[in-house]
C-alpha positions in Angstrom: -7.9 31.4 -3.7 -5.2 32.3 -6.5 -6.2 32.9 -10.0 -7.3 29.5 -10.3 -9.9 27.6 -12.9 -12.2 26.4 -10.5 -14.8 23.9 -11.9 -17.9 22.4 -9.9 -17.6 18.5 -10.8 -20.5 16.0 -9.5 -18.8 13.0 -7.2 -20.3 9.9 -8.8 -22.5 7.8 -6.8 -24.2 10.1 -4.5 -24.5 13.3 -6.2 -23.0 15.6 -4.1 -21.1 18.8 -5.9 -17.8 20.0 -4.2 -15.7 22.5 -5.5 -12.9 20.4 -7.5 -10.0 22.8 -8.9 -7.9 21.9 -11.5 -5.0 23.1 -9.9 -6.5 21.5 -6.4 -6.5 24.7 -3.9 -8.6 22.3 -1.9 -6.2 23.2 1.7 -4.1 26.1 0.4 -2.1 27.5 -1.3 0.4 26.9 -4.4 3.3 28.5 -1.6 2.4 25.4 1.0 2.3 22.9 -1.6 5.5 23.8 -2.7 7.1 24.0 0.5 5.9 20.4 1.0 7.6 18.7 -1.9 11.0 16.6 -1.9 13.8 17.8 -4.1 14.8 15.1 -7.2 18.0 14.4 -7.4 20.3 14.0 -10.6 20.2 11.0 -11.0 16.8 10.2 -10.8 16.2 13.2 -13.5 19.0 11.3 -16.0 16.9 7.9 -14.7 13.9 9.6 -16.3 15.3 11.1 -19.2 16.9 7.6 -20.0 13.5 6.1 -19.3 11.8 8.1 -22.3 14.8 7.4 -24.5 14.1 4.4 -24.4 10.1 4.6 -25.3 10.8 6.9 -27.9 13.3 4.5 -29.7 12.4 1.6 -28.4 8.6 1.9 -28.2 5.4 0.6 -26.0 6.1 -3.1 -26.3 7.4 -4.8 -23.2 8.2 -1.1 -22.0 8.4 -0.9 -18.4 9.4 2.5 -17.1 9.9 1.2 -13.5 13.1 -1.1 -15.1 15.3 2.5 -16.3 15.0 3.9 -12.7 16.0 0.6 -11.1 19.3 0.1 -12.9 22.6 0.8 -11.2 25.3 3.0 -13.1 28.1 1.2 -13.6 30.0 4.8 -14.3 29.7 8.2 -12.9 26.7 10.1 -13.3 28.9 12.8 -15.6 30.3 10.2 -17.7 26.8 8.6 -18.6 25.2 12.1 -19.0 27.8 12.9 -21.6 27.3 9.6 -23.5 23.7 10.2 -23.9 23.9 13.6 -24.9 26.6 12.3 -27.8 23.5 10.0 -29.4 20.3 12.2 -28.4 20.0 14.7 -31.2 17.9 17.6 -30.6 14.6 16.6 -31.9 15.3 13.5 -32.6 14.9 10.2 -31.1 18.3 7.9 -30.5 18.5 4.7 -32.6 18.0 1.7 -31.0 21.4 0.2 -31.7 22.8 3.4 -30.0 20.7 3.2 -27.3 21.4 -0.6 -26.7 24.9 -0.5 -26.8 24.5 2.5 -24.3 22.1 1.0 -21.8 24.6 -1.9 -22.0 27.6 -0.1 -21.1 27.0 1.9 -18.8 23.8 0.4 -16.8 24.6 -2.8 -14.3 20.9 -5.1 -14.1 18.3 -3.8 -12.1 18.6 -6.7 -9.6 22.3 -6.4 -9.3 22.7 -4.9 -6.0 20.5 -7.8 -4.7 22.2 -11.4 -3.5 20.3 -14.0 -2.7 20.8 -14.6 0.7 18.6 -18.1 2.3 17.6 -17.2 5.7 19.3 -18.8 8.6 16.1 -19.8 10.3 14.3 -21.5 7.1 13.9 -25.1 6.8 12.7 -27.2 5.0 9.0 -27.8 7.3 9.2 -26.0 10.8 8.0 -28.1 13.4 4.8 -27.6 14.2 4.0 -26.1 10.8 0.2 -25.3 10.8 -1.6 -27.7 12.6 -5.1 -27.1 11.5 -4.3 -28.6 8.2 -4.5 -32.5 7.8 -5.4 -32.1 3.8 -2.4 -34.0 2.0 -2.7 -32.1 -0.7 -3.4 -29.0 0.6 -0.4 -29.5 3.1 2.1 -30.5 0.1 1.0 -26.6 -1.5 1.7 -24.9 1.7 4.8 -26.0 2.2 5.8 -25.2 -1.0 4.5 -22.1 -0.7 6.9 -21.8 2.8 9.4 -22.8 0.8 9.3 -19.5 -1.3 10.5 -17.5 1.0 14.0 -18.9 -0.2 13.2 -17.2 -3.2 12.1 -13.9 -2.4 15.2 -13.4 0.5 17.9 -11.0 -0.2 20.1 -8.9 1.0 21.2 -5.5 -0.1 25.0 -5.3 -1.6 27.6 -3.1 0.1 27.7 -1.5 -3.1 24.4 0.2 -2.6 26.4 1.8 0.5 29.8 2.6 -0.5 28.1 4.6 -3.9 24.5 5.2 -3.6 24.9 8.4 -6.2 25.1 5.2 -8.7 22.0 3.8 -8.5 18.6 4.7 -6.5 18.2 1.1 -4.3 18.7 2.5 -0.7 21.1 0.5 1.7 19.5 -1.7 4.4 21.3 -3.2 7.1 19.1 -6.7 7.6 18.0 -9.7 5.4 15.1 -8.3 3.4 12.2 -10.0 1.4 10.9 -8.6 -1.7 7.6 -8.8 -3.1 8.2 -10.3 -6.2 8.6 -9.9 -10.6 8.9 -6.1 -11.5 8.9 -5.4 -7.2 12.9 -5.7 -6.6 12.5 -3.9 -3.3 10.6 -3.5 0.4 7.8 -2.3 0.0 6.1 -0.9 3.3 2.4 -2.5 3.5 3.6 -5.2 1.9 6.1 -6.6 4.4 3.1 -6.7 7.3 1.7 -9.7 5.0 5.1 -11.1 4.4 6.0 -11.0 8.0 2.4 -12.4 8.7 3.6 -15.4 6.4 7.1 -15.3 8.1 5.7 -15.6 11.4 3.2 -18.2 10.2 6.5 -20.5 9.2 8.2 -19.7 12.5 10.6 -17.5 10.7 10.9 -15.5 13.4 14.4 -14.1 13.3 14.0 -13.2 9.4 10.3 -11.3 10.6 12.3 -9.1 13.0 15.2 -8.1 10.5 12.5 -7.3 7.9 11.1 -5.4 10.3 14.4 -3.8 11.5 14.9 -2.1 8.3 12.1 -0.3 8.8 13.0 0.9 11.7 16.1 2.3 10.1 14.1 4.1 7.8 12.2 5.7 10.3 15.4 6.5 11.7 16.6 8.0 8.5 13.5 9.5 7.0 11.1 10.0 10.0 8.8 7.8 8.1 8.8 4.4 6.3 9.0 5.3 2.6 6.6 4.0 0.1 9.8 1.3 -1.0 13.5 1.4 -0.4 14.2 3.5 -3.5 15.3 7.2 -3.5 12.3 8.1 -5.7 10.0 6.9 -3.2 10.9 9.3 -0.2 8.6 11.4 -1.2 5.5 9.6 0.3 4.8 6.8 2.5 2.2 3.8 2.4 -0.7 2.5 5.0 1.3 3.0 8.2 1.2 -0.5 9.6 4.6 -0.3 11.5 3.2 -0.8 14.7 1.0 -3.8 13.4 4.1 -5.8 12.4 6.1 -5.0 15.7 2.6 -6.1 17.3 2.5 -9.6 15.7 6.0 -10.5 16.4 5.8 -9.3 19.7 2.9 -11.7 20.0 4.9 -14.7 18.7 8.1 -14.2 20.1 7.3 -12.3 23.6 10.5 -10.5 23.3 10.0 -7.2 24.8 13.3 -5.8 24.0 12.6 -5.6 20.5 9.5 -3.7 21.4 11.5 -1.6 23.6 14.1 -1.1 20.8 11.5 -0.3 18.2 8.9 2.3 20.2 10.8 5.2 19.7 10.5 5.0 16.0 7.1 4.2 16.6 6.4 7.4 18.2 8.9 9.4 14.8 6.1 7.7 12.6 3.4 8.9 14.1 5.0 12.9 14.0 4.9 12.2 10.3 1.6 11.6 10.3 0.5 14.0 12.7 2.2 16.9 10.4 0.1 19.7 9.1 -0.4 17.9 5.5 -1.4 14.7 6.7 -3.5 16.0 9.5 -7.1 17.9 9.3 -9.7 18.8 11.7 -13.4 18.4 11.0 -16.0 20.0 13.3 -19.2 17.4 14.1 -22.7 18.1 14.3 -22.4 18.6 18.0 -19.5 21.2 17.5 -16.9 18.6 18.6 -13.0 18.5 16.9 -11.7 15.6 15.6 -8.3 15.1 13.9 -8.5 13.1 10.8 -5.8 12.1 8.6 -5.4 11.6 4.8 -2.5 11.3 2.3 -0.7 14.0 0.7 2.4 13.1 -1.4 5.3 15.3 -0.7 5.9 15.2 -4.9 4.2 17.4 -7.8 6.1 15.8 -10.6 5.6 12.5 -12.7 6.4 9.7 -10.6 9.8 8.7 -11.9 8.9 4.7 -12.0 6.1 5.7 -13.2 7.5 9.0 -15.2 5.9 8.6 -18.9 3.2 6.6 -17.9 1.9 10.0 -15.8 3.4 12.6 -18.3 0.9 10.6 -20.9 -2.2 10.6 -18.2 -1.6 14.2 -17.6 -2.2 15.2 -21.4 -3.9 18.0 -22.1 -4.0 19.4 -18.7 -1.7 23.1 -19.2 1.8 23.3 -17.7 2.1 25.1 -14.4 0.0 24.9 -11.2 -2.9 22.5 -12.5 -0.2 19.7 -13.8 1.4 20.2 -10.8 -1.5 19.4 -8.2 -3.0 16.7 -10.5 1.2 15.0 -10.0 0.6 15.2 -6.3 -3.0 13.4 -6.5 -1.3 10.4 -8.7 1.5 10.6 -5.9 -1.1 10.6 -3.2 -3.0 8.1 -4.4 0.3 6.1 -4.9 1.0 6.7 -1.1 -2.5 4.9 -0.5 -1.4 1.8 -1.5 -4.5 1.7 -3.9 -3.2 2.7 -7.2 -5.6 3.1 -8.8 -9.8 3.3 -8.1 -12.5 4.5 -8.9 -12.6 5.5 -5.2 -10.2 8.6 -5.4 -12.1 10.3 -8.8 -14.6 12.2 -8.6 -15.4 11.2 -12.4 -15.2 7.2 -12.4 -15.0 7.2 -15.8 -11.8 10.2 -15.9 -8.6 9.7 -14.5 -7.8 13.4 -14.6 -10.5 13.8 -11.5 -8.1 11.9 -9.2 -8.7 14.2 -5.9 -7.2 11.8 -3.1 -5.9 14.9 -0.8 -9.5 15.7 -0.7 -10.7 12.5 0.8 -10.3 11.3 4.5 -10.1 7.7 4.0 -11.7 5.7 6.7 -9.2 2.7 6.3 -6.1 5.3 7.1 -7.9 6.4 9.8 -8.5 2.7 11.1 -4.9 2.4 11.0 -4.0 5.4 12.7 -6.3 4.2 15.2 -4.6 0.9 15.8 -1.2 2.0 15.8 -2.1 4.8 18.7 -3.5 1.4 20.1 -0.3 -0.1 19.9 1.6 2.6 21.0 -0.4 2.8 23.9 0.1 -0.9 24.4 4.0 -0.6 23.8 4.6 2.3 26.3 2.7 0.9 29.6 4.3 -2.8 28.6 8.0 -1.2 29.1 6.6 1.2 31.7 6.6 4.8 30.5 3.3 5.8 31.8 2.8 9.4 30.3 3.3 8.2 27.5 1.0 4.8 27.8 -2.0 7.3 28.9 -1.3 9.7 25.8 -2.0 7.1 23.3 -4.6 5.5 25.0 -6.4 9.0 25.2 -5.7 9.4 21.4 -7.2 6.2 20.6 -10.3 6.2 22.5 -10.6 9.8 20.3 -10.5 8.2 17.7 -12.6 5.4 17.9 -14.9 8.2 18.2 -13.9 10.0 15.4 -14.6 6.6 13.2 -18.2 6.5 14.9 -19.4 9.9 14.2 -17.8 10.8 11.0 -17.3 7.7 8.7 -20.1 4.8 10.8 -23.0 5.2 8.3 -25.6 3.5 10.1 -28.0 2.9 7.2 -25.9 1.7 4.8 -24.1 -0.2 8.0 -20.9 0.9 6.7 -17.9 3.1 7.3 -17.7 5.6 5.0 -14.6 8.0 3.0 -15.3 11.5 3.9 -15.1 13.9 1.2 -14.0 17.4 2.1 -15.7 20.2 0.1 -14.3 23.7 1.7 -10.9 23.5 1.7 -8.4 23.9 4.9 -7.3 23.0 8.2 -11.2 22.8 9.5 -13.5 22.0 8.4 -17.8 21.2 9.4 -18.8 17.5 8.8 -21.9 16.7 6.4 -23.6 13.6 5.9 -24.2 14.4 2.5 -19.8 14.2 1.9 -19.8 10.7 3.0 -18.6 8.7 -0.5 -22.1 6.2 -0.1 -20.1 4.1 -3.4 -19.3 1.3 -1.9 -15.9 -0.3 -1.5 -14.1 -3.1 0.3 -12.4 -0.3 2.4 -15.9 0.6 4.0 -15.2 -2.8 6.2 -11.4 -2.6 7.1 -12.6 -0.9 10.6 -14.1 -4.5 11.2 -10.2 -5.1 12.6 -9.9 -2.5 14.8 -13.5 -3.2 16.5 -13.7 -3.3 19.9 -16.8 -4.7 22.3 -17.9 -1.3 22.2 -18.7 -1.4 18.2 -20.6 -4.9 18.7 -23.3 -3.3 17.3 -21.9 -1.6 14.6 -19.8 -4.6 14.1 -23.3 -7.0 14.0 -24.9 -4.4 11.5 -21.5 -4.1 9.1 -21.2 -8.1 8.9 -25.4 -8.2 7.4 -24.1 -4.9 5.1 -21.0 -7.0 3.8 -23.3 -9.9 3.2 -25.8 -8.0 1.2 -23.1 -5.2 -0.4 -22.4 -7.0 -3.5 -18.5 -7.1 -2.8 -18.6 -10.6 -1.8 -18.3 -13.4 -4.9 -17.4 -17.5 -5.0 -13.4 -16.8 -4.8 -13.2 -13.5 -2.7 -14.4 -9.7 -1.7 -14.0 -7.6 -4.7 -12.1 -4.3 -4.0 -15.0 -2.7 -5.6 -18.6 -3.0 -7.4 -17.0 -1.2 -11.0 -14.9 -2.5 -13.7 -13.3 0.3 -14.4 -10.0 -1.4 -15.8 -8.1 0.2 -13.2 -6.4 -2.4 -10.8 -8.2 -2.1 -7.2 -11.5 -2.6 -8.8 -14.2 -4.8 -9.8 -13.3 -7.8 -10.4 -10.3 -8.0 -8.9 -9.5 -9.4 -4.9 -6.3 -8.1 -2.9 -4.8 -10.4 -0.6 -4.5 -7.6 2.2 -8.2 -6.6 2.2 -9.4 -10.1 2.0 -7.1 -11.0 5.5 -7.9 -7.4 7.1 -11.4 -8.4 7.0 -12.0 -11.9 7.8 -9.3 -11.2 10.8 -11.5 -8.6 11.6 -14.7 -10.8 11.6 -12.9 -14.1 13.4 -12.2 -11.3 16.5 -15.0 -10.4 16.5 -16.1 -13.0 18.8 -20.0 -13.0 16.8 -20.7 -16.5 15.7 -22.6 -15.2 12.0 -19.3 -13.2 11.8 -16.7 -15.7 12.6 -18.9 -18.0 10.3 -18.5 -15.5 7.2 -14.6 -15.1 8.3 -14.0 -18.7 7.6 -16.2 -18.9 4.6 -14.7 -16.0 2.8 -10.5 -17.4 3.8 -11.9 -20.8 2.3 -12.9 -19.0 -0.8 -9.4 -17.4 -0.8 -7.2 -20.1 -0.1 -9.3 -22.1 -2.4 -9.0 -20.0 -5.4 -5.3 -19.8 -4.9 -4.6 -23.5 -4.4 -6.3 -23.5 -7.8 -4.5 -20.9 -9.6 -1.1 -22.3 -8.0 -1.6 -25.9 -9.2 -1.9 -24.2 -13.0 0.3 -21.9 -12.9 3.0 -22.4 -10.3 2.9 -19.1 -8.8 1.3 -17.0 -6.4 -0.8 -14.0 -8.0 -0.1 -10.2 -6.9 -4.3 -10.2 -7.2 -6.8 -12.5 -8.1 -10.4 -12.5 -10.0 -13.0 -13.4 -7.5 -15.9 -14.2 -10.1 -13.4 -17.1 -11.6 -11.8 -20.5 -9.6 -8.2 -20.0 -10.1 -8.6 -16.5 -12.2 -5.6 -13.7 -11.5 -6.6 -10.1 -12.1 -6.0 -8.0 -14.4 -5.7 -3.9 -15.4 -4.4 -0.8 -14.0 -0.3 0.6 -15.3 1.3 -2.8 -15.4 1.2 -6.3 -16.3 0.1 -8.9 -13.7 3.2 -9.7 -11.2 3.6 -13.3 -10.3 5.7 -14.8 -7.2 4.0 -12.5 -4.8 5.4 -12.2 -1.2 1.7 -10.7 0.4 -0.1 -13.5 -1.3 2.3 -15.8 0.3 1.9 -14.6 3.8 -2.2 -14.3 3.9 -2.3 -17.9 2.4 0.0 -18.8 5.3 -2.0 -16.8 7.8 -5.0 -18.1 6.9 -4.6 -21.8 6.9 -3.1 -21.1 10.2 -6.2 -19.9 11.5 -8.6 -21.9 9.5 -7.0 -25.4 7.9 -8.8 -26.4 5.5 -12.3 -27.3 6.7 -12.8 -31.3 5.5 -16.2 -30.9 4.0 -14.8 -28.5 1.3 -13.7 -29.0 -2.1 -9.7 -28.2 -3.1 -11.0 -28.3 -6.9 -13.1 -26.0 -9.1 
């Protein structure tokens, strides 16, 4: 394909060779890649250009290079340009005084077009606030943990609306909570987790505008971007959409809001149905299936990420090759796990990201429960045709996850990793990734009575898989230094699984499920009374240890820490025989 340098490279872990290409023809080519890529904008490209100013002056220390594409102009885009060209000298970098009094003048803070904004439904302790837990202690945390939810509320100013060529924040119509530190935004996968917590508080007003805003990005994008900034439209994040409408339906019964929201249900799913998300792999027996993987629509440097990426991407020559390595760091971006081990081929060479050429069996889980939900959704308000469709697509795919990714062996669900190239493709055992990750257990959640063997098999594979430790599941078995990996534990995969396991409705199952939440909640009670704050991830080898690595410091006050605590001691209180110390 092309004039390419293609390059056999060994996958680590189960010595399989695929054809890897530096400029990653793996599906087609240059022309289609192209065609799938969203348009910058000026200001984002002046964003970035600021952004390396101020490295190059200001250097490495305390740099963040999300901060210059988060700050709003407080001038027209022309007027700013012209400034910086007046103190950037060809060649040469801009002094910091310059540069200071520049950044000051024209540059608004990057929370500016946020207000704080308490919602209407919070108080103080909601009646009937977890039950299960008696613990004095362990109920004074909670609610203090409840009680952050003030902290994290917002709402977007009308600024953002009446001028959005100043600043890259995009507007939102309802009460929004943010993740937390550097994260002044929504973030997609994150908000499942906060509305998890939200729901958990009996917030449930605030868990259907967060929600709602979705839903007008759906309406606006025909997907839910990555966050709610322009310079993340160009990919998306685990689609859990359906999930959140799901749980609130469940809490609140209101089947208008379902009503309301299954249209944009059925606009997400189109997006990831479209011919660069969706494959087709060929079984053993001849069989299709559709399979689904991400694929950033973007082949540049990640603007909030810009000279972090133009650094990683050293050495590799301009053109086609930079290009497709861009899209893998976007991709792997979209997956929510940036970055591991899991999406090199090379665990010890970041340039051997190849995460359009994986299926990843936890998007596929997904995909799976939101046609699930769907289905669900449509014979609930009575649209029948529609009802039977999804139903039909789910049962496919249930399927799908049984004969491609279920490795019955290892008793795990596997990635698959493609090693032709296109739109079909014939399965091989030998391109399951056998390295083993927490992700090879997320389709524990979307079991049904019809996996209870698989299920029974996977909960013996987890126990002996090395991913388990005192405060946690690991993301991985390899310390890498990247940041969803060994040792580090991720509030999302920790609840996907043990909610998983406590459906599962097998006692040894439902037993690990509340040994593993104790281990959780345990380790953050511990890190909380030290600290003050909630951890974005925590180290599972250490009571009361956050993790560490990957682009960016730690992040503290985080929102889908909040909301799996919440969860959690919802489901599980705090069982009296165990410690709250180390």
């Amino acid at each position: 394909m092309a004039n390419s340098s293609i390059k056999a490279r060994k996958i680590a872990g189960n010595g399989v060779f695929i054809l890897y290409t530096a400029v990653n023809l793996v599906f087609a080519a240059s022309a289609m890649a192209s065609h799938h890529t969203t348009p910058s904008t000026p200001l984002i490209e002046f964003l970035q250009r600021t952004q390396s100013a101020v490295l190059q002056s200001l250097g490495p220390k305390n740099f963040d290079p999300k901060l210059y594409v988060d700050l709003p102009l407080r001038r027209d885009l022309n007027d700013a340009k012209a400034a910086l060209d007046a103190i950037q000298r060809p060649g040469k970098s801009v002094s910091p005084s310059d540069l200071r009094k520049f950044l000051g003048e024209y540059f608004g803070p990057a929370d500016g077009d946020l207000r704080y904004a308490v919602p209407s439904d919070f108080v103080p302790e909601p009646k009937g606030f977890l039950p299960k837990v008696e613990h004095a202690r362990v109920r004074d945390w909670a609610v203090e943990v409840h009680s952050l939810w003030k902290n994290l509320s917002r709402r977007v100013s009308d600024d953002v609306r009446f001028r959005p060529d100043l600043r890259t924040l995009l507007p939102l119509p309802d009460q929004i909570v943010i993740p937390g530190s550097r994260f002044r935004e929504v973030y997609y996968w994150d908000t499942y987790w906060i509305i998890r917590g939200l729901l958990a508080s009996k917030m449930y007003e605030t868990a259907k505008a967060v929600a709602k805003n979705l839903l007008f990005l759906v309406e606006k994008y025909g997907f839910v971007p990555n966050g709610s900034r322009a310079y993340y439209t160009n990919r998306s994040q685990p689609p859990l959409l359906s999930s959140m409408i799901m749980e609130i339906y469940r809490k609140t019964g209101d089947l208008m809001f379902v009503k309301k929201s299954l249209p944009y249900l059925l606009k997400e799913h189109k997006f990831w149905g479209s011919e660069i998300h969706e494959l087709k792999i060929r079984d053993s027996r001849g069989h299709i299936h559709k399979v689904n993987r991400y694929y950033a629509m973007w082949n540049k440097p990640r603007p909030e990420s810009g000279t972090t990426d133009v650094a990683s991407a050293a050495g590799i020559p301009d053109g086609p090759e930079k290009e497709a390595f861009y899209r893998e760091v976007a991709s792997t971006a979209e997956s929510g796990w940036d970055f591991s081990t899991r999406w090199m081929s090379d665990a010890s060479d970041f340039k051997t990201l190849m995460t359009t050429s994986i299926i990843p069996v936890d998007l596929n889980a997904y995909i799976l429960k939101m046609e699930s939900d769907i289905a669900f959704f449509s014979e609930l308000v009575g649209d029948v045709s529609t009802a039977k469709k999804f139903s039909e697509s789910s049962l496919s795919r249930r399927e799908t996850l049984k004969m491609l990714f279920w490795n019955d062996e290892m008793g795990q669900w596997l990635d698959y990793r493609l090693a032709q190239g296109g739109q079909y493709e014939k399965w091989a055992a030998t391109n399951q990734n056998q390295n083993i990750f927490a992700s090879n257990f997320i389709p524990l959640w979307i079991a049904s009575e019809s996996d209870h063997s698989m299920v029974k098999k996977a909960v013996q594979s987890l126990r002996s898989s090395g991913l388990l430790h005192p405060y946690g599941i690991a993301t991985s078995l390899t310390d890498s230094g990247q940041q969803w990996d060994f040792p580090n534990g991720w509030a999302p995969l920790q609840h996907l699984i043990v909610e998983g396991l406590a459906r599962s409705g097998i006692k040894d199952a439902q037993d690990l499920a509340e040994d593993i939440a104790s281990r959780w909640i345990r380790t953050n009670f511990v890190s909380y009374q030290r600290s003050g704050v909630m951890h974005e991830k925590y180290d599972v080898t250490t009571c009361g240890g956050f993790g560490g690595g990957g682009e960016y410091s730690p992040q503290t006050g985080f929102g889908w820490s909040n909301g799996v605590v919440l969860a959690f001691l919802e489901e599980f209180g705090w069982p009296r025989n165990r410690e709250i110390g180390c």
